[in-house]
Residue frames as a rotation matrix with the C-alpha (Angstrom) as fourth column:
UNK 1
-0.406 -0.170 -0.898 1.40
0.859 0.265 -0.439 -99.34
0.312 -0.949 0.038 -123.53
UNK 2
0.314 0.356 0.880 -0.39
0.075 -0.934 0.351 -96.68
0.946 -0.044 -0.320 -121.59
UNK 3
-0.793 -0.609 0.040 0.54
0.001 -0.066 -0.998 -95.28
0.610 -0.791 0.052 -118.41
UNK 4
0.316 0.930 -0.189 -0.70
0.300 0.091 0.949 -96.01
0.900 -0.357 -0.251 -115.23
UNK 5
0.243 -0.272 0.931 -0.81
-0.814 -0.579 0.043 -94.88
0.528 -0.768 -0.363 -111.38
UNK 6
0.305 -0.296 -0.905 0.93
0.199 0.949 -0.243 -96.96
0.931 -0.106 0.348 -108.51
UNK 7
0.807 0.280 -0.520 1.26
0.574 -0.166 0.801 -96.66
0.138 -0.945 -0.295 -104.79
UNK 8
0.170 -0.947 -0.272 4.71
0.845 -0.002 0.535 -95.10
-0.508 -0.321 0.800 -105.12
UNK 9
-0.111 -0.441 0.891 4.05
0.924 -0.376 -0.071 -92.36
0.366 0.815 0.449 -107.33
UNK 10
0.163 0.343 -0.925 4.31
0.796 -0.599 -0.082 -89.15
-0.582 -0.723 -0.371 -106.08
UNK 11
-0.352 -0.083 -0.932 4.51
-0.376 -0.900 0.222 -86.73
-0.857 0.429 0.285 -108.98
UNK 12
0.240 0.274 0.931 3.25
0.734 0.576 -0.359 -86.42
-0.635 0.770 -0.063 -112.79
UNK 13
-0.725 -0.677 -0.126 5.32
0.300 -0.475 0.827 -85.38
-0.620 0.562 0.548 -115.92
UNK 14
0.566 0.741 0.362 2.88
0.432 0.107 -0.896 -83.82
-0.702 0.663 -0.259 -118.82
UNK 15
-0.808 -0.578 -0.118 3.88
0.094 -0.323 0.942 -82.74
-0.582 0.750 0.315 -122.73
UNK 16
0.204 0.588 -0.782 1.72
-0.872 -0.254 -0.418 -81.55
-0.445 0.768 0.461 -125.32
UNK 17
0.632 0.648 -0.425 -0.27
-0.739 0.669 -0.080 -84.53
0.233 0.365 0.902 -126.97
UNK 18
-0.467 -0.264 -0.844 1.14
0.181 0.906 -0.383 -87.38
0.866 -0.332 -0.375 -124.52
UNK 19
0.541 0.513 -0.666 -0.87
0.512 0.427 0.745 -89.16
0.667 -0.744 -0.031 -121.76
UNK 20
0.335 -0.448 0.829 0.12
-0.802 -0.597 0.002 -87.45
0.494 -0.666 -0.559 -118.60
UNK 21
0.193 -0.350 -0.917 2.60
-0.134 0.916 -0.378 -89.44
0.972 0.196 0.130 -116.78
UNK 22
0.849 0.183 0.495 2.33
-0.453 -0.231 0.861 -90.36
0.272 -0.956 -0.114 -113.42
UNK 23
0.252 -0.719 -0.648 5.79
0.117 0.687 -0.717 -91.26
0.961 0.105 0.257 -111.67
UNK 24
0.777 -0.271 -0.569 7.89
0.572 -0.073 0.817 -91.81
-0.263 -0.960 0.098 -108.40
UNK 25
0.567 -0.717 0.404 10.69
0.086 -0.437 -0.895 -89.05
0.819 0.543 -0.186 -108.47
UNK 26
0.978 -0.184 0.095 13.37
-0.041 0.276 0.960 -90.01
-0.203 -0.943 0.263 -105.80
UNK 27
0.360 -0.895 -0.263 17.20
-0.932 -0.335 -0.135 -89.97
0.033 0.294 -0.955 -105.02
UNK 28
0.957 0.032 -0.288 18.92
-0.017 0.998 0.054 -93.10
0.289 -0.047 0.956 -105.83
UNK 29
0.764 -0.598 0.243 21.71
-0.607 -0.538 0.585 -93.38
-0.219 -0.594 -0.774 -103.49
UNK 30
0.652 -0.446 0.614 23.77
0.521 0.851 0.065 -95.93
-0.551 0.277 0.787 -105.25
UNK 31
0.134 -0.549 0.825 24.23
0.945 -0.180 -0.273 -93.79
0.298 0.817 0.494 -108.01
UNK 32
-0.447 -0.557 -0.700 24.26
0.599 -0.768 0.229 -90.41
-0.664 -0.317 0.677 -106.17
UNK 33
-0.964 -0.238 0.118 21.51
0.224 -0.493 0.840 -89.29
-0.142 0.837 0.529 -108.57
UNK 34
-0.074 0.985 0.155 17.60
-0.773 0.042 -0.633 -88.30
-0.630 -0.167 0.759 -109.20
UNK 35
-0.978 0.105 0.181 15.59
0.115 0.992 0.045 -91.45
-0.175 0.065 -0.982 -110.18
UNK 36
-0.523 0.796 -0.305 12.47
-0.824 -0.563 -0.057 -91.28
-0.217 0.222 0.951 -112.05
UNK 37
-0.879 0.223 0.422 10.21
0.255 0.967 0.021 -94.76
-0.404 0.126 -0.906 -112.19
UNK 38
-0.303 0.917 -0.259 7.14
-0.843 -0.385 -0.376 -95.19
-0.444 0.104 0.890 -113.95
UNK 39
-0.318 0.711 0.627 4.30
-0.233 0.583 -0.779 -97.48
-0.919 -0.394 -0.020 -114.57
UNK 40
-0.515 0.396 -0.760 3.11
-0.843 -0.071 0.534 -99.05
0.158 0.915 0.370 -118.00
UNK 41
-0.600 0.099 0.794 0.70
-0.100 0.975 -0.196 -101.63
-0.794 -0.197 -0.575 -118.84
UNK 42
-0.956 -0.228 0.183 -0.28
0.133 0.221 0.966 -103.42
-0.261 0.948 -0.181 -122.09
UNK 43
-0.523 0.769 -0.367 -2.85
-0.822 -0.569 -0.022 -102.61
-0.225 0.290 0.930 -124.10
UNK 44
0.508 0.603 0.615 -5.59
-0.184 0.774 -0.606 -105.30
-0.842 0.194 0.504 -124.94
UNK 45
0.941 -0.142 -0.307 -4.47
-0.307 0.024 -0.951 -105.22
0.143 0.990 -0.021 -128.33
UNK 46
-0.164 -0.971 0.174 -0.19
-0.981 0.143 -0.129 -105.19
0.101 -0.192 -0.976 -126.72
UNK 47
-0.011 0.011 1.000 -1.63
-0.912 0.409 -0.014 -108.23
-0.409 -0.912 0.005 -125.35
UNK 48
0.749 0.073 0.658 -3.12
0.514 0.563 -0.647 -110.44
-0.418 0.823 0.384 -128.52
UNK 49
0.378 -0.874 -0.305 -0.05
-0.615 0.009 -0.788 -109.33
0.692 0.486 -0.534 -130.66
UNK 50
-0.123 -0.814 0.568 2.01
-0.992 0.099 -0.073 -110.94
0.003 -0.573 -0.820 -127.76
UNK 51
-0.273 0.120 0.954 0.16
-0.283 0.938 -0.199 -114.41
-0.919 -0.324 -0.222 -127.51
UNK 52
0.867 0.243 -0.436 0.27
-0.367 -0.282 -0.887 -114.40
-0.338 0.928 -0.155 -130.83
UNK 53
0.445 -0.867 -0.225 3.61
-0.745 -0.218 -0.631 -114.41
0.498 0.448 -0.742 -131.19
UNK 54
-0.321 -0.422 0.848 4.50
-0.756 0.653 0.039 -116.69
-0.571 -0.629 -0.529 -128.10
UNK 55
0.591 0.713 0.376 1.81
-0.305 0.630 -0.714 -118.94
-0.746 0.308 0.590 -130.07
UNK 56
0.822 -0.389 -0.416 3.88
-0.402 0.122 -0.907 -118.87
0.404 0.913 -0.057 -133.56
UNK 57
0.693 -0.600 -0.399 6.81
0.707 0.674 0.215 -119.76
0.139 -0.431 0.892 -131.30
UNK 58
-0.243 -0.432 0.869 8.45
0.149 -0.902 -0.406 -115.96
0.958 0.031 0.283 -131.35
UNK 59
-0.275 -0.049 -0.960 9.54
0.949 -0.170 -0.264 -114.45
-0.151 -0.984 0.093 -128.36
UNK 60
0.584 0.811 -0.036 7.73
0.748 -0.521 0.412 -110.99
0.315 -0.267 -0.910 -127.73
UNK 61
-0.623 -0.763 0.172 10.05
0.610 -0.612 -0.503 -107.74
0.489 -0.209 0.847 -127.50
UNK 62
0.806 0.550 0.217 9.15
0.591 -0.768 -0.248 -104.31
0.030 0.328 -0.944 -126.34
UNK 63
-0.372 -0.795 0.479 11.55
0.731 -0.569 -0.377 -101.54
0.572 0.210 0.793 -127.62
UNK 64
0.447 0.079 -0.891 12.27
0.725 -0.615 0.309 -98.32
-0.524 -0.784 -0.332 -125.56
UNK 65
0.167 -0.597 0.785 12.52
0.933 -0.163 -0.322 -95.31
0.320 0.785 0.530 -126.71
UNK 66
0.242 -0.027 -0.970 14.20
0.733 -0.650 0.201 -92.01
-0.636 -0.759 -0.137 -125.17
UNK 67
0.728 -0.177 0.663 14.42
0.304 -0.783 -0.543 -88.39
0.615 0.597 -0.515 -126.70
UNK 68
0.887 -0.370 0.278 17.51
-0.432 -0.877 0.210 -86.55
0.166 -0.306 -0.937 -125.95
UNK 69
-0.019 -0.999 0.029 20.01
-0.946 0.008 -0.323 -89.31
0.323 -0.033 -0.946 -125.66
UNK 70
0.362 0.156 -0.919 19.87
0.243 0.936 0.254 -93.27
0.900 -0.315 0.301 -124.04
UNK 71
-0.181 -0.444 0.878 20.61
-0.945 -0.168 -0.280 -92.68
0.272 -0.880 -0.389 -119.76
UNK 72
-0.780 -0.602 -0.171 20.41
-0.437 0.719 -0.540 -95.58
0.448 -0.346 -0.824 -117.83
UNK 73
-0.056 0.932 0.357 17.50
-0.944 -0.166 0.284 -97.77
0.324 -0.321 0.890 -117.58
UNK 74
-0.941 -0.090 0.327 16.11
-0.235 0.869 -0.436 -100.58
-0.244 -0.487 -0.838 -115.76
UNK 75
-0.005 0.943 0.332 12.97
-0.976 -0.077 0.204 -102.15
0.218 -0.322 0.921 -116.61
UNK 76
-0.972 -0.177 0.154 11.50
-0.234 0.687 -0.688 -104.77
0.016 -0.705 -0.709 -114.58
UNK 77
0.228 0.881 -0.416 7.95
-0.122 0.449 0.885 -107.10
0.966 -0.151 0.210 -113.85
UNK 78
-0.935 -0.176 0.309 6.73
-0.355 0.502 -0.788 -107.23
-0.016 -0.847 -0.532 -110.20
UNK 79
-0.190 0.975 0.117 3.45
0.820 0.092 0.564 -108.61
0.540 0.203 -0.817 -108.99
């Protein structure tokens, strides 16, 4: 997956040797906390592995990973 930019982002995280990440950084007032969203989309290659798999009859994962601990995440498809 690589990151990408979106009408909502208004800041970007960088780290030594990772893509710079472009995100929305905002208070979510439910939780009474900061809220960081960001943007991914599959690689050609994410893509044939995937229809692949739907094809074999396998259902297509992707795994998240976080350094420093698991916080609460949502992810989500819009159009």
């Amino acid at each position: 997956m690589i990151p990408v930019n979106f009408p909502e982002a208004n800041c970007t995280y960088t780290a030594d040797k990772c893509l710079p990440l472009t995100a929305c950084q905002q208070m979510n007032e439910e939780f009474q906390t900061v809220e960081v969203i960001s943007c991914h989309e599959l690689t050609d290659e994410e893509i044939v592995l995937m229809l692949k798999q739907i094809k074999a009859g396998q259902r297509p994962a992707i795994y998240l990973s976080v350094i420093g601990g698991q916080p609460p995440v949502a992810m989500w498809v819009r159009e």
